[in-house]
Every structure is written in structure tokens, then in C-alpha cells.
PDB file of N, CA, C and O in Angstrom:
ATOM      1  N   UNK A   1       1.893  -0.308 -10.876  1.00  0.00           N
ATOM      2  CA  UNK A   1       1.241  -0.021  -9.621  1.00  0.00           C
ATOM      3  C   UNK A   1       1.390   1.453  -9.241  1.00  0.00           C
ATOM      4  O   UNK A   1       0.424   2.023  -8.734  1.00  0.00           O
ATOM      5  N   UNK A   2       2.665   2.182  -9.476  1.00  0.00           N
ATOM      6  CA  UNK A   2       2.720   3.234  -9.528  1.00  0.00           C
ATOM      7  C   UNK A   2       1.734   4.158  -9.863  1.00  0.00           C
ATOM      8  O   UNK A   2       1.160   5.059  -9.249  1.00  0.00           O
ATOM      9  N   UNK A   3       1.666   3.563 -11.350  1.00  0.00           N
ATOM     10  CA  UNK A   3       0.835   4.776 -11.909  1.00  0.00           C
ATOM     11  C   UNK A   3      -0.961   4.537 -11.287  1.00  0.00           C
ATOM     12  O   UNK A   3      -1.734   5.488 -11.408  1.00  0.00           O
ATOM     13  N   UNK A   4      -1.329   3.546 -10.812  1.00  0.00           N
ATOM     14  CA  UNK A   4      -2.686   3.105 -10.133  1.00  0.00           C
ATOM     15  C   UNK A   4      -2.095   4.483  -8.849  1.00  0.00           C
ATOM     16  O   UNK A   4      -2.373   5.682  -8.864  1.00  0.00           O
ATOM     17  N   UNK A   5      -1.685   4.117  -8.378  1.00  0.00           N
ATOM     18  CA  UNK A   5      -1.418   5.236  -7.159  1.00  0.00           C
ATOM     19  C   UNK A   5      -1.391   6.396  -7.678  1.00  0.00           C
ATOM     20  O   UNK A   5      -2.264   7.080  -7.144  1.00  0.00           O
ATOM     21  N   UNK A   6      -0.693   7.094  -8.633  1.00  0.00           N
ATOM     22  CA  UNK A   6      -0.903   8.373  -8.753  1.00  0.00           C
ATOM     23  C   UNK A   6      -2.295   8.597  -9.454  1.00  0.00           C
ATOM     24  O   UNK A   6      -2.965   9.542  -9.038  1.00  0.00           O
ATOM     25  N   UNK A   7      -2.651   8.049 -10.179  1.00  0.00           N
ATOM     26  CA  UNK A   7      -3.806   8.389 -10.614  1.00  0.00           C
ATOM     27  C   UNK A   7      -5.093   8.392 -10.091  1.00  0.00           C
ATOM     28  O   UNK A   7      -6.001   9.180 -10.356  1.00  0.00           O
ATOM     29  N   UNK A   8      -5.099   7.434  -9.316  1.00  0.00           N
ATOM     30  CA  UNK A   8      -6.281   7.188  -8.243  1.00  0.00           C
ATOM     31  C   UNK A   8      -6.201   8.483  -7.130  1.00  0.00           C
ATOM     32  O   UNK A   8      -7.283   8.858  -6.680  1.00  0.00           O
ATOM     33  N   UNK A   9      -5.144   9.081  -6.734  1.00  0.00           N
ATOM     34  CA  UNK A   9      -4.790   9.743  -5.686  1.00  0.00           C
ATOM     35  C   UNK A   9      -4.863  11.231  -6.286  1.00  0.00           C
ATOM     36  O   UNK A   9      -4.978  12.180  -5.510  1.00  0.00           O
ATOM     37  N   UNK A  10      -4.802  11.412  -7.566  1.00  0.00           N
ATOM     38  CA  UNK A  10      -5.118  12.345  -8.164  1.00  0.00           C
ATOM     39  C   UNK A  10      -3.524  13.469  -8.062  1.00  0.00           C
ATOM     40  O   UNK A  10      -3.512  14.668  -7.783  1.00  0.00           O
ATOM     41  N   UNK A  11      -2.206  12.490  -8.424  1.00  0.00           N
ATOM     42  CA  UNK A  11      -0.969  13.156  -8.104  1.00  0.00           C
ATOM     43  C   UNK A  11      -0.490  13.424  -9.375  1.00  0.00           C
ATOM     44  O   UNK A  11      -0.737  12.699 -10.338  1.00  0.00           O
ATOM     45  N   UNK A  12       0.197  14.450  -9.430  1.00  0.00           N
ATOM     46  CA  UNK A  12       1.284  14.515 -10.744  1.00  0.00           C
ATOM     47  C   UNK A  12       2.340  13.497 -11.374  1.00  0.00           C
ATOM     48  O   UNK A  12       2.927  13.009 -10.408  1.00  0.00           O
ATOM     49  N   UNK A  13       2.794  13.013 -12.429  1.00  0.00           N
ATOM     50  CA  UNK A  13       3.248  12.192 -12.996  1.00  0.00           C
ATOM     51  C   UNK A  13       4.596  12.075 -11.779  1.00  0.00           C
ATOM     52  O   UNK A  13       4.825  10.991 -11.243  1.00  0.00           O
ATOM     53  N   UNK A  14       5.227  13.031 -11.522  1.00  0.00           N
ATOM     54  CA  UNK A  14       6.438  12.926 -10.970  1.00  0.00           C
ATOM     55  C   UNK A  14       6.161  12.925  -9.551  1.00  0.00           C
ATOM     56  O   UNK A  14       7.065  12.663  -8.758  1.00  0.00           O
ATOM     57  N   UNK A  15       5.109  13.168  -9.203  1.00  0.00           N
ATOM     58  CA  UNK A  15       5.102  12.781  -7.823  1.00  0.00           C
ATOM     59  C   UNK A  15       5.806  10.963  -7.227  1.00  0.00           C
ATOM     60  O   UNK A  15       5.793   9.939  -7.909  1.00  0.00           O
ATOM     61  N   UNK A  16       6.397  11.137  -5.648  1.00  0.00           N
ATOM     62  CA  UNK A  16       7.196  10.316  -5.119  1.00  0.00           C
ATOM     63  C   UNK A  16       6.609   9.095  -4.677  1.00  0.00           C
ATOM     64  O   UNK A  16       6.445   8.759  -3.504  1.00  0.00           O
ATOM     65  N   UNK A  17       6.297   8.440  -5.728  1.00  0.00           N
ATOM     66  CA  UNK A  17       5.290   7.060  -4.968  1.00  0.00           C
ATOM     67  C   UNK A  17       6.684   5.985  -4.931  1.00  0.00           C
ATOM     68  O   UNK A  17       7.653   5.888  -5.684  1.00  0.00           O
ATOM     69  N   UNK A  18       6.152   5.006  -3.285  1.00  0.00           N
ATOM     70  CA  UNK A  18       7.109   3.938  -3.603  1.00  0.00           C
ATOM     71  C   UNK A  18       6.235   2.673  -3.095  1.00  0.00           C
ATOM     72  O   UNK A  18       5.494   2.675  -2.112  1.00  0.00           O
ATOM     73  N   UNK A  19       6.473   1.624  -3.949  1.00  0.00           N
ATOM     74  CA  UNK A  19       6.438   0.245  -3.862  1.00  0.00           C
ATOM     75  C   UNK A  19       7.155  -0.346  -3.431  1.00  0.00           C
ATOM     76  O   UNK A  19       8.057  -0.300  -4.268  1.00  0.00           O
ATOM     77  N   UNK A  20       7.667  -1.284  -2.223  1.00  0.00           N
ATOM     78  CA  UNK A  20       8.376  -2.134  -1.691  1.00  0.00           C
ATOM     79  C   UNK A  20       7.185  -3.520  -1.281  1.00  0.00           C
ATOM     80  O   UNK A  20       6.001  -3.375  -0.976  1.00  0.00           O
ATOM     81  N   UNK A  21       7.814  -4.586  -1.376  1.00  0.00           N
ATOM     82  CA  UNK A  21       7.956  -5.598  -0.801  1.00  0.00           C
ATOM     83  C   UNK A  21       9.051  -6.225   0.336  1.00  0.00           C
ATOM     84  O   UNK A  21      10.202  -6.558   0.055  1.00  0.00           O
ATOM     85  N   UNK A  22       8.425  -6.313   1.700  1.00  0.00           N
ATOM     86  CA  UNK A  22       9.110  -6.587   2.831  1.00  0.00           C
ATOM     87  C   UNK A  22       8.756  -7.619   3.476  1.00  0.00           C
ATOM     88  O   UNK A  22       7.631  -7.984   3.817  1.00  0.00           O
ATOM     89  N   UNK A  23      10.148  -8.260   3.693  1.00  0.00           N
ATOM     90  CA  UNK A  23       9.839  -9.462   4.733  1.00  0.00           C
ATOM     91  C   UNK A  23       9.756  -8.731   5.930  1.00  0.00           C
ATOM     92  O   UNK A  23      10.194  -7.621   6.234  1.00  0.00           O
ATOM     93  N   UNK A  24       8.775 -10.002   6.869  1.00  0.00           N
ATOM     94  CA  UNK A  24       8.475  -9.530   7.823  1.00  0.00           C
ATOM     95  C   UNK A  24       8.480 -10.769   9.306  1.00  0.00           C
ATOM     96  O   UNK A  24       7.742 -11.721   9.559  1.00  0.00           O
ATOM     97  N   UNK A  25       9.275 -10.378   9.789  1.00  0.00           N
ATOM     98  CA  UNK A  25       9.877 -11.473  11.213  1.00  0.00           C
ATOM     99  C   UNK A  25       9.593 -11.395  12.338  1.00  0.00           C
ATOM    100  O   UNK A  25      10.184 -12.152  13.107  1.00  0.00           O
ATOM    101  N   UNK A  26       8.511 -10.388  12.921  1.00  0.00           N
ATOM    102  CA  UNK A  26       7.756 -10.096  14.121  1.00  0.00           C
ATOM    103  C   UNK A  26       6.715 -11.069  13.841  1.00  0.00           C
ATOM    104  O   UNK A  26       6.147 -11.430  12.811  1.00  0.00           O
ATOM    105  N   UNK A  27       6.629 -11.409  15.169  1.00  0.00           N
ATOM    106  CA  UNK A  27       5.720 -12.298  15.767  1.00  0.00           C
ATOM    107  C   UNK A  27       3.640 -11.835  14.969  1.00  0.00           C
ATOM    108  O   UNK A  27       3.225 -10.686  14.816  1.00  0.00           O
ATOM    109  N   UNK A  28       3.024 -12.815  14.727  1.00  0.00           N
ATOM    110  CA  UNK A  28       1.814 -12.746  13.714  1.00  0.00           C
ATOM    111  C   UNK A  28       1.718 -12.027  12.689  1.00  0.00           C
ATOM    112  O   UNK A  28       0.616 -11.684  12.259  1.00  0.00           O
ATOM    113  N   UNK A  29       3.334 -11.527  11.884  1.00  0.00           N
ATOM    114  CA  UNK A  29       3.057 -10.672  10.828  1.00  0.00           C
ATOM    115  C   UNK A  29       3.365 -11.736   9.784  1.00  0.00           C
ATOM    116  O   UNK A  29       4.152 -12.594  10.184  1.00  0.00           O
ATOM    117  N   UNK A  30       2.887 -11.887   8.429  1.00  0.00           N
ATOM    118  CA  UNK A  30       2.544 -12.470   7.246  1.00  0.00           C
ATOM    119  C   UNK A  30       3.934 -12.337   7.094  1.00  0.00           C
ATOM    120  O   UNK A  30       4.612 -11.339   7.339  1.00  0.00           O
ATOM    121  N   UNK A  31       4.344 -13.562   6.616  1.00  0.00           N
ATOM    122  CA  UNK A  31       6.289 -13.255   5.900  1.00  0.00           C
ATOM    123  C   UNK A  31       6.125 -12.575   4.667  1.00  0.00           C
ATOM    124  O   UNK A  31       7.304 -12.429   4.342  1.00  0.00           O
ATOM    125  N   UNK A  32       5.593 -12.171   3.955  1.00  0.00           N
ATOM    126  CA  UNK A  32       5.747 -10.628   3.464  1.00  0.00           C
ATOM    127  C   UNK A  32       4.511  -9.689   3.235  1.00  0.00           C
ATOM    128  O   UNK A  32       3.397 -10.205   3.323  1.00  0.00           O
ATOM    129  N   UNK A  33       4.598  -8.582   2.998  1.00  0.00           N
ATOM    130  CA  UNK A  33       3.936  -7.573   3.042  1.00  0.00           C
ATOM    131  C   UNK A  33       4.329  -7.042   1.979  1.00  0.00           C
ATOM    132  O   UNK A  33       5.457  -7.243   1.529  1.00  0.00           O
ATOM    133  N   UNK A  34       2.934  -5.832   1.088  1.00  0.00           N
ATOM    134  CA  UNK A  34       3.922  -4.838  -0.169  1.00  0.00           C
ATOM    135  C   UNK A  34       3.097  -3.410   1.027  1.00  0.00           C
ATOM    136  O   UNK A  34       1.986  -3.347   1.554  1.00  0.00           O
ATOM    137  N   UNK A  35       4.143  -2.590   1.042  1.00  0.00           N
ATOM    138  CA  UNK A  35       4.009  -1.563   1.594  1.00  0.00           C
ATOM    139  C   UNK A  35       4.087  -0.350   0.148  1.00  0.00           C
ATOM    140  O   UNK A  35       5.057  -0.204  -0.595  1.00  0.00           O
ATOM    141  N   UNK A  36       2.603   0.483   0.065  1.00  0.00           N
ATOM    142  CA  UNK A  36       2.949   1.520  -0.810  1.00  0.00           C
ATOM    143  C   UNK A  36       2.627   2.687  -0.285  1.00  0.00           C
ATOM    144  O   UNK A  36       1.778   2.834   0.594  1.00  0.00           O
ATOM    145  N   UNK A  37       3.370   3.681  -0.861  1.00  0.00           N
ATOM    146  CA  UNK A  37       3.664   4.896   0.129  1.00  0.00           C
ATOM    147  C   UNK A  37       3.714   6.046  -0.954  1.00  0.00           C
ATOM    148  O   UNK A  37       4.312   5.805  -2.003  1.00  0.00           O
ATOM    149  N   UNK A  38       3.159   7.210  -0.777  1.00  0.00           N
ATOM    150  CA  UNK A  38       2.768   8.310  -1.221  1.00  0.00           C
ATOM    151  C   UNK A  38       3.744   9.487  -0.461  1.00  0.00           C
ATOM    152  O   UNK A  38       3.361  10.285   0.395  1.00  0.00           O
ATOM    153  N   UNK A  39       5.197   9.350  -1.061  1.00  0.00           N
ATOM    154  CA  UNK A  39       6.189  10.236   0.461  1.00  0.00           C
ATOM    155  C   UNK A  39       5.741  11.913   0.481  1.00  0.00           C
ATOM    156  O   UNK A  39       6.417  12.756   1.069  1.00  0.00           O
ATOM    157  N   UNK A  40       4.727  12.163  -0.124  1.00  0.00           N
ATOM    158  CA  UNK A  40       3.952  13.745   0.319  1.00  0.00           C
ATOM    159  C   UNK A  40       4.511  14.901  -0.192  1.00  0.00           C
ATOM    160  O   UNK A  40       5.190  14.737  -1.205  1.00  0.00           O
ATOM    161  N   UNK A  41       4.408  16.018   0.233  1.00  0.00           N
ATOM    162  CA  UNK A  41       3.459  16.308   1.132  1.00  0.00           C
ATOM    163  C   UNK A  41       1.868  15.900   1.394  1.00  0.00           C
ATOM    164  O   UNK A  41       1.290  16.695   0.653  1.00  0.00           O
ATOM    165  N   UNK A  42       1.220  15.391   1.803  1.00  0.00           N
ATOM    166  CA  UNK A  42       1.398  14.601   3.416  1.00  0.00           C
ATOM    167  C   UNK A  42       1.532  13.209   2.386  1.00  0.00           C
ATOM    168  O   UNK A  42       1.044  12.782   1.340  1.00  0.00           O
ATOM    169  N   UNK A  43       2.745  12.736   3.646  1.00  0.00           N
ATOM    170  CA  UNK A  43       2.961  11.193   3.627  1.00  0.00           C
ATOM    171  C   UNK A  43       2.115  10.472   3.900  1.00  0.00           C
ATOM    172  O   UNK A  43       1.448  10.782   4.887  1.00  0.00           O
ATOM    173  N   UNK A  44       1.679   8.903   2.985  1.00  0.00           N
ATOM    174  CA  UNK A  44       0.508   8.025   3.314  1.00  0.00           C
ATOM    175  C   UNK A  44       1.075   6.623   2.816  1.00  0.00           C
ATOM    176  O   UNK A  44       1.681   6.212   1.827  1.00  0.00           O
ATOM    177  N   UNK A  45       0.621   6.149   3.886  1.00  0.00           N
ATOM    178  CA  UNK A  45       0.986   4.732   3.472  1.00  0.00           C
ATOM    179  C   UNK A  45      -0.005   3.519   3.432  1.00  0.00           C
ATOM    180  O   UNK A  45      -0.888   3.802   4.243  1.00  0.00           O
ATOM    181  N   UNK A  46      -0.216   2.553   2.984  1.00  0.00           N
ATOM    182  CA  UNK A  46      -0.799   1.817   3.001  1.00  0.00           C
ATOM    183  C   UNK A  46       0.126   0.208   3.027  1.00  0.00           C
ATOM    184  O   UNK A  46       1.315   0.020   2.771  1.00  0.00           O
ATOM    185  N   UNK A  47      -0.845  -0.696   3.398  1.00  0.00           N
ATOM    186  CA  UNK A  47      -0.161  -1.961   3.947  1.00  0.00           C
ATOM    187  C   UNK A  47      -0.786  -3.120   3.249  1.00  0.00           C
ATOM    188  O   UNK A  47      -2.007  -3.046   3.391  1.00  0.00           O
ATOM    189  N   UNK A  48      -0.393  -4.281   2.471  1.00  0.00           N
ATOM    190  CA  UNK A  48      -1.022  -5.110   2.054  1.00  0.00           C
ATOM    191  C   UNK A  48      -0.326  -6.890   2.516  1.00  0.00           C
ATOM    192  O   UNK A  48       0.764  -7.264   2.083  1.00  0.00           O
ATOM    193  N   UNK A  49      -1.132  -7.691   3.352  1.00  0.00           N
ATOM    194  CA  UNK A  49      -0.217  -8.868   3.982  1.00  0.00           C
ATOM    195  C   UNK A  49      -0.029  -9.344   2.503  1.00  0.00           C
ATOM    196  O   UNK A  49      -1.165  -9.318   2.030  1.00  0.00           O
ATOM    197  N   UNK A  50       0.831  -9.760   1.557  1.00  0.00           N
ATOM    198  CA  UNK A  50       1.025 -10.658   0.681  1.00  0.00           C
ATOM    199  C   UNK A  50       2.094  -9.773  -0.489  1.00  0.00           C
ATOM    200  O   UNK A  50       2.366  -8.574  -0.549  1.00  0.00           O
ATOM    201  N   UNK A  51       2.485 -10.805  -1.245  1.00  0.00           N
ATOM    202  CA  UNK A  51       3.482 -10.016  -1.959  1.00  0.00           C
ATOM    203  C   UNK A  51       2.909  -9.389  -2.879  1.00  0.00           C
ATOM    204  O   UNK A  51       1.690  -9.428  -3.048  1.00  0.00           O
ATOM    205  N   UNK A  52       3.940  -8.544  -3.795  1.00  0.00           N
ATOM    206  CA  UNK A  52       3.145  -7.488  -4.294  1.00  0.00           C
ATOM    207  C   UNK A  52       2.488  -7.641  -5.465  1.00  0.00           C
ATOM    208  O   UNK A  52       1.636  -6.888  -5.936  1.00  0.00           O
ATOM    209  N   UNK A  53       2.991  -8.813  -5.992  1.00  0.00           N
ATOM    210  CA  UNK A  53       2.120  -9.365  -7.546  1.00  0.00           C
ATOM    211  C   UNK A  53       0.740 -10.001  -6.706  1.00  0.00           C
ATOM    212  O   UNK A  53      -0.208 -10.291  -7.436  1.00  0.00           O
ATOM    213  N   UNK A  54       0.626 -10.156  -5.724  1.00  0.00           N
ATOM    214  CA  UNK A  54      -0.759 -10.524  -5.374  1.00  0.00           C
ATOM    215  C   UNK A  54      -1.548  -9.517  -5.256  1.00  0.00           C
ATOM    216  O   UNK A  54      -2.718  -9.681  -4.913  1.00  0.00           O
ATOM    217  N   UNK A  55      -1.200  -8.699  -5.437  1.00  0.00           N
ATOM    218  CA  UNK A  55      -2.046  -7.185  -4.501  1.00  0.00           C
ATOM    219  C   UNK A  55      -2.838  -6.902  -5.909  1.00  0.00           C
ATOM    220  O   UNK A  55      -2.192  -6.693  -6.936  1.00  0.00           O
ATOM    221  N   UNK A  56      -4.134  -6.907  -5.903  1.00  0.00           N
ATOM    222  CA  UNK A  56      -4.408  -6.912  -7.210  1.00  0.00           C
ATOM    223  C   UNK A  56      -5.186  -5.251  -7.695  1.00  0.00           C
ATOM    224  O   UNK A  56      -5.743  -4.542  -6.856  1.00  0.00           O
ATOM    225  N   UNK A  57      -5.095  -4.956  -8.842  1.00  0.00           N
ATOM    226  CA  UNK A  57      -5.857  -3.616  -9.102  1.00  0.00           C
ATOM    227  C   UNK A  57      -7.025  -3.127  -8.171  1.00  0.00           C
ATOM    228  O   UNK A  57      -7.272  -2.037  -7.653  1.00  0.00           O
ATOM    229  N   UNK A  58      -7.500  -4.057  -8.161  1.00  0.00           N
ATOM    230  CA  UNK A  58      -9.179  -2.980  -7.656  1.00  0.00           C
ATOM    231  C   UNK A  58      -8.705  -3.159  -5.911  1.00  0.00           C
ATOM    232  O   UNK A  58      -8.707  -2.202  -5.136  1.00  0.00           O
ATOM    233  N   UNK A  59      -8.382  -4.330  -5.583  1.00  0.00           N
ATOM    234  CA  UNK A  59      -7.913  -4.179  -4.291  1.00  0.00           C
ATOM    235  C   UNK A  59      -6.962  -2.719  -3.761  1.00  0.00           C
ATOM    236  O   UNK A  59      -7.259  -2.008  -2.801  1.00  0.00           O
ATOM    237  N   UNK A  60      -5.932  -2.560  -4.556  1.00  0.00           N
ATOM    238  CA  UNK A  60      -5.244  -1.192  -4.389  1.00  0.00           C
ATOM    239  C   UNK A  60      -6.091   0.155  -4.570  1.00  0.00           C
ATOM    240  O   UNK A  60      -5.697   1.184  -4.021  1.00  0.00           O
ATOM    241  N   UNK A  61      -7.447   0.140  -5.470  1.00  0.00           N
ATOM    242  CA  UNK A  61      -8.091   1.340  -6.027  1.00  0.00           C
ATOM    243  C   UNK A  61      -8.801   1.437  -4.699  1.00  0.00           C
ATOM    244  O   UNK A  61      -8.783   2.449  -3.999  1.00  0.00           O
ATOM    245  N   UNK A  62      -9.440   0.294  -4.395  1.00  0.00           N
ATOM    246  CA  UNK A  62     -10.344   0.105  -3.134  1.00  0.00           C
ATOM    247  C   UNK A  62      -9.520   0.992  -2.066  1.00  0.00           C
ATOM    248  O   UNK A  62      -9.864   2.140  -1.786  1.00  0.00           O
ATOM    249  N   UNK A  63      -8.333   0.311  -1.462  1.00  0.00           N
ATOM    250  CA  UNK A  63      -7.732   0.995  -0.217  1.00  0.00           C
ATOM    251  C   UNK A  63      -7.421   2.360  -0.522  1.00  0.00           C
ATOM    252  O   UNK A  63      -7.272   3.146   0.414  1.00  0.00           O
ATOM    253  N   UNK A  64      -7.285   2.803  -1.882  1.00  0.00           N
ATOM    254  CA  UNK A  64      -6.654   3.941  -1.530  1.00  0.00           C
ATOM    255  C   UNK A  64      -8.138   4.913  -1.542  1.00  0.00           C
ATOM    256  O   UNK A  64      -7.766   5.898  -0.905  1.00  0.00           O
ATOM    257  N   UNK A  65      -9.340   5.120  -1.850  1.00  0.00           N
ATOM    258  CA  UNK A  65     -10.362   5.228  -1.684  1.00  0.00           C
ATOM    259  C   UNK A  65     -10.982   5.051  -0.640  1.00  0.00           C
ATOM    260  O   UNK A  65     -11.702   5.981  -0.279  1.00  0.00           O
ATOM    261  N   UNK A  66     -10.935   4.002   0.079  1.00  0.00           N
ATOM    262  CA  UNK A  66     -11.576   3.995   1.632  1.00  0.00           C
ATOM    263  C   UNK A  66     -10.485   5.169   2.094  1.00  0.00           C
ATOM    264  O   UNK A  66     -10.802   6.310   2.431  1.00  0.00           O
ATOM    265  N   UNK A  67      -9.109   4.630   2.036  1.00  0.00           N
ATOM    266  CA  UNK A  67      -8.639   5.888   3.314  1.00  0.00           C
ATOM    267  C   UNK A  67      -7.625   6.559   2.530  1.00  0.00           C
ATOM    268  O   UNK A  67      -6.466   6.148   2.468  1.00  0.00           O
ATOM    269  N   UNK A  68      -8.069   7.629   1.908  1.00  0.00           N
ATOM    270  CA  UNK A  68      -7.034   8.635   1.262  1.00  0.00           C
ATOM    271  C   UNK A  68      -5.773   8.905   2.078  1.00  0.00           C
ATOM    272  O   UNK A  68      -4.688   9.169   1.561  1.00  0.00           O
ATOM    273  N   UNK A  69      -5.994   8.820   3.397  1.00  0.00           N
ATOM    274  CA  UNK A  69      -5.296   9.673   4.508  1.00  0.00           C
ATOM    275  C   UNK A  69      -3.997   8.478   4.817  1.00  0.00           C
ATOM    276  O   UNK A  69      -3.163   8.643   5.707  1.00  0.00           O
ATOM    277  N   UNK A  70      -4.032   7.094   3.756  1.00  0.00           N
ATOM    278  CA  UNK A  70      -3.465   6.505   4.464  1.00  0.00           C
ATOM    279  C   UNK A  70      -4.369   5.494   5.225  1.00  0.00           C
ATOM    280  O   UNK A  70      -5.480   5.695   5.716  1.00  0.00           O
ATOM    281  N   UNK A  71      -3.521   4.204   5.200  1.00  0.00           N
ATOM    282  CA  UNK A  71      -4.299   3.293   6.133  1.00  0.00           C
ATOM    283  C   UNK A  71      -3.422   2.887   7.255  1.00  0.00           C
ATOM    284  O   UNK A  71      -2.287   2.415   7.186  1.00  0.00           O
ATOM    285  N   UNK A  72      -4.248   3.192   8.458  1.00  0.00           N
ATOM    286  CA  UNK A  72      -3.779   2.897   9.665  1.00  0.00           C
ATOM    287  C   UNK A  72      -4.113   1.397  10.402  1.00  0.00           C
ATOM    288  O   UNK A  72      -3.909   1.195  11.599  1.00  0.00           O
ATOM    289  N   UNK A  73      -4.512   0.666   9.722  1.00  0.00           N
ATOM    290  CA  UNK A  73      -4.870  -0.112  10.203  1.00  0.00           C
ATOM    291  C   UNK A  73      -3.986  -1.493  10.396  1.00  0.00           C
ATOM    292  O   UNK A  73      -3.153  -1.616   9.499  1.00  0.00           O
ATOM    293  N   UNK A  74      -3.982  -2.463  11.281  1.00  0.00           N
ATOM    294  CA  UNK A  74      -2.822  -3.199  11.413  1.00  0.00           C
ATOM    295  C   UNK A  74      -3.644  -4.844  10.921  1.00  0.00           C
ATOM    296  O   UNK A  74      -4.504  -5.554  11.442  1.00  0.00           O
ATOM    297  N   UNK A  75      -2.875  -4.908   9.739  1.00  0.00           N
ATOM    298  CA  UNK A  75      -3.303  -6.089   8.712  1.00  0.00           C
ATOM    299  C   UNK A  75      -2.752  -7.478   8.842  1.00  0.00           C
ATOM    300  O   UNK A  75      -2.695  -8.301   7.929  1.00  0.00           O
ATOM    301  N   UNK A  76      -2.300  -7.666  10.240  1.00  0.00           N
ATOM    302  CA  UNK A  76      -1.404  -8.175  10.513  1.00  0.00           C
ATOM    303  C   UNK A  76      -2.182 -10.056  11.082  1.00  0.00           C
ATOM    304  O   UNK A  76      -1.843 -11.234  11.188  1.00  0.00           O
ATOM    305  N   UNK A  77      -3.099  -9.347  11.234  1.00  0.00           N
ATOM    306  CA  UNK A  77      -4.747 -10.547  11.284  1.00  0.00           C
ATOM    307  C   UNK A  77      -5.348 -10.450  10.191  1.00  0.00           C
ATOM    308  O   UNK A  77      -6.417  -9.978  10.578  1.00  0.00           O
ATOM    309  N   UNK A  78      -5.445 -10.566   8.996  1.00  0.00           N
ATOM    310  CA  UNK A  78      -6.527 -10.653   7.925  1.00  0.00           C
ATOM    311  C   UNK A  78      -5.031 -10.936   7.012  1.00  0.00           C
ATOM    312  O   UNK A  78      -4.427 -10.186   6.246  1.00  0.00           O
ATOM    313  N   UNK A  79      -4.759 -12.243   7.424  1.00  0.00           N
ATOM    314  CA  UNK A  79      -3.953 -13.293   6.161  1.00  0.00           C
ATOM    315  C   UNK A  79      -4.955 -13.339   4.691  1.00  0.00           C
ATOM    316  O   UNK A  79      -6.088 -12.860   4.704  1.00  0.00           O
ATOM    317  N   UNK A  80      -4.658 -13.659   4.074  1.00  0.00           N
ATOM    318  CA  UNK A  80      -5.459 -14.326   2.603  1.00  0.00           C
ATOM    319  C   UNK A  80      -4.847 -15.505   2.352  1.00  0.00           C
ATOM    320  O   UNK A  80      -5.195 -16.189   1.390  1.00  0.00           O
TER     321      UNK A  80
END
């Protein structure tokens, strides 16, 4: 998944990408989430409700393409 992120994002091999999977215990959030993050210069993150073997290729190529900048958006309503 890493390397989908740097390459799509157009980063150097060693650039700081991270993948986590997080539970999540606030009220209408999906019990887990994979959060991937681009730590910058500029920092970007993106949010996916489901774990991270679900998160599938083109889905990740997709988000990071709609919003280079990072997705701000709160995914916290659009279960799968």
C-alpha cells in the first residue's frame, strides 16, 4: 500500500508514508478505520471506514487523485 501511495503521489522511494489501522469508539464511527498519511512536507491524510485489507487498490488510487491535498472529509456516514 505504501508503495500505491508513493507512486500515485508522485514521492520518492524514502519518502514518510504511514499505514495504520485504528479502532474507533466515538459515537457513529465504523469500529475500524485504515488511516494513510503522507507525513510531508505538506502532511495529507486520508481516511478509509474499514480495515485495511479491505481498502482495495483502485479505491486508494481513486482518493488519492480526487484530493491530492488530503481528504477532509468525514467518512464516518458512508459504512460499506
Amino acid at each position: 500500500m505504501k508503495g500505491i501511495v508513493r507512486t500515485v503521489a508522485q514521492l520518492d522511494s524514502a519518502a514518510p508514508v504511514l499505514v495504520q489501522q485504528l479502532a474507533c469508539t466515538e459515537p457513529d464511527c465504523p469500529p475500524v478505520e485504515t488511516v494513510i498519511a503522507i507525513l510531508g512536507p505538506p502532511r495529507r491524510t486520508w481516511k478509509f471506514p474499514k480495515p485495511t485489507i479491505d481498502v482495495a487498490v483502485a479505491e486508494l488510487r481513486a482518493a488519492l487523485v480526487a484530493y491530492p491535498d488530503g481528504d477532509h472529509h468525514d467518512h464516518r456516514d458512508h459504512r460499506d
